[in-house]
N, C-alpha and C positions, 0 to 999 in steps of 0.2 A: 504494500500500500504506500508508493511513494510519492502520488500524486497531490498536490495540494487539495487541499479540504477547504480554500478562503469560506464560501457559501455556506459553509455548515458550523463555520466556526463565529462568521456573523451573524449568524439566526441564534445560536447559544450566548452568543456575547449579547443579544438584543433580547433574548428571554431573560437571558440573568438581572440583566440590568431592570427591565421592567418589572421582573418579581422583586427586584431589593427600594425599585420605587414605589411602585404603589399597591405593595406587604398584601399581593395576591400570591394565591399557588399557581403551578404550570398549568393547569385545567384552564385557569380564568384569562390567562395570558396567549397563550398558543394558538388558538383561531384565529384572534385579531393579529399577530405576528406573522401567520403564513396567509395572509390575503393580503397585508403589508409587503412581505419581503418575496412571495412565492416562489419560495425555495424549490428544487428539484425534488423530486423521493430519496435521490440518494444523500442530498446536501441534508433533509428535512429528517431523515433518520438518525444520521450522523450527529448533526447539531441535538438530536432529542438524548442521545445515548451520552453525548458531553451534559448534558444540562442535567439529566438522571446522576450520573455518577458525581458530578457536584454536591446535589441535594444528599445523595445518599451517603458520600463520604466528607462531608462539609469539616467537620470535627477536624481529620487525619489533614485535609489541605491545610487548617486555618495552622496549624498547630507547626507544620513546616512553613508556611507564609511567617508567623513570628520568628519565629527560631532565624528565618532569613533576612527577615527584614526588620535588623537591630534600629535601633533607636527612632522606629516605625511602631504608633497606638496602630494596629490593624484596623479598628473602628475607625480613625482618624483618618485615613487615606483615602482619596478621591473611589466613590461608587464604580466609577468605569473604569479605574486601574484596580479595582478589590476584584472586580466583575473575571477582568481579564486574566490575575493570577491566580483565580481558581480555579478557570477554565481550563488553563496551560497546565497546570500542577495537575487536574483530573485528566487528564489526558497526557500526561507523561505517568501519570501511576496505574491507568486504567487499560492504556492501550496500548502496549508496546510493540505493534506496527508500526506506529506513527514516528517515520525520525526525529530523533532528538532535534535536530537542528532546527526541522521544520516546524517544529512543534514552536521553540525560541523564536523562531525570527517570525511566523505569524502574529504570534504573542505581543511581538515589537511593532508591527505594522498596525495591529488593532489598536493598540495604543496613540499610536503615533494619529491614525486618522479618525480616531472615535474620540481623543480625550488634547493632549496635547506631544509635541515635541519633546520635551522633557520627561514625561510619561515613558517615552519609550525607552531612554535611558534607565530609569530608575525597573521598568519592568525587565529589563534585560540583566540589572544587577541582584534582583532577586532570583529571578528564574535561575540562572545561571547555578551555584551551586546545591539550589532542590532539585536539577535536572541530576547534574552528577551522584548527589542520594541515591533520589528515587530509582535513576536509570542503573546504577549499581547495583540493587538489590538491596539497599542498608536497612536499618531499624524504619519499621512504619512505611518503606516503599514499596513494600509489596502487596500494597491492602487491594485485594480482586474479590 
């Protein structure tokens, strides 16, 4: 699976974000998001299995998200760069198909075009060693 996934990683980045705005579940969010974004089937499953394994391992992301991102409140960090590095982190620990790199440098793009410039910086310093964790096999990288 070496192919980029952009389409399915911005319908997940557009669910997350809309369920952490307005403190709906994916049920209430998702029709109006695929008549917004009319993702493929392939991009619309893909992004549903990223957005699923977020919710489901939210705990295991958030807890690497601190641990990386020192003298970072998680709470305190912009919606759509929080959005983006759970996204990336669930899909480095969920699917490891997905190149590592690709995985990073998407992570970086969504930032960069959904949130700001600097964004992408700061998501790429994080990501950066949860990739090497999780993608080694370490403590808590292998939550499936």
């Amino acid at each position: 699976m070496s192919e980029v996934r952009t389409g399915a990683r911005e319908l997940a980045l557009h669910l997350l974000y809309q369920m952490d705005q307005r403190k709906e579940d994916l049920t209430q969010i998702l029709p109006e998001a695929i008549e917004f974004l009319r993702p493929t089937a392939e991009d619309r499953n893909f992004g549903l299995k990223l957005v699923e394994g977020v919710i489901e391992h939210r705990e295991v992301i958030d807890e690497h998200l601190r641990k990386a991102a020192r003298n970072w409140d998680l709470e305190r960090v912009a919606s759509l760069d929080r959005c983006v590095l759970r996204l990336a982190v669930a899909e480095l620990m969920l699917i490891p198909e997905s190149p590592t790199r690709v995985v990073l440098d998407e992570a970086i793009e969504l930032a960069k075009s959904y949130s700001t410039e600097q964004s992408g910086r700061f998501v790429n310093g994080v990501l950066d060693p949860i990739a090497k964790i999780v993608r080694s096999g370490g403590a808590t990288g292998d939550a499936k």
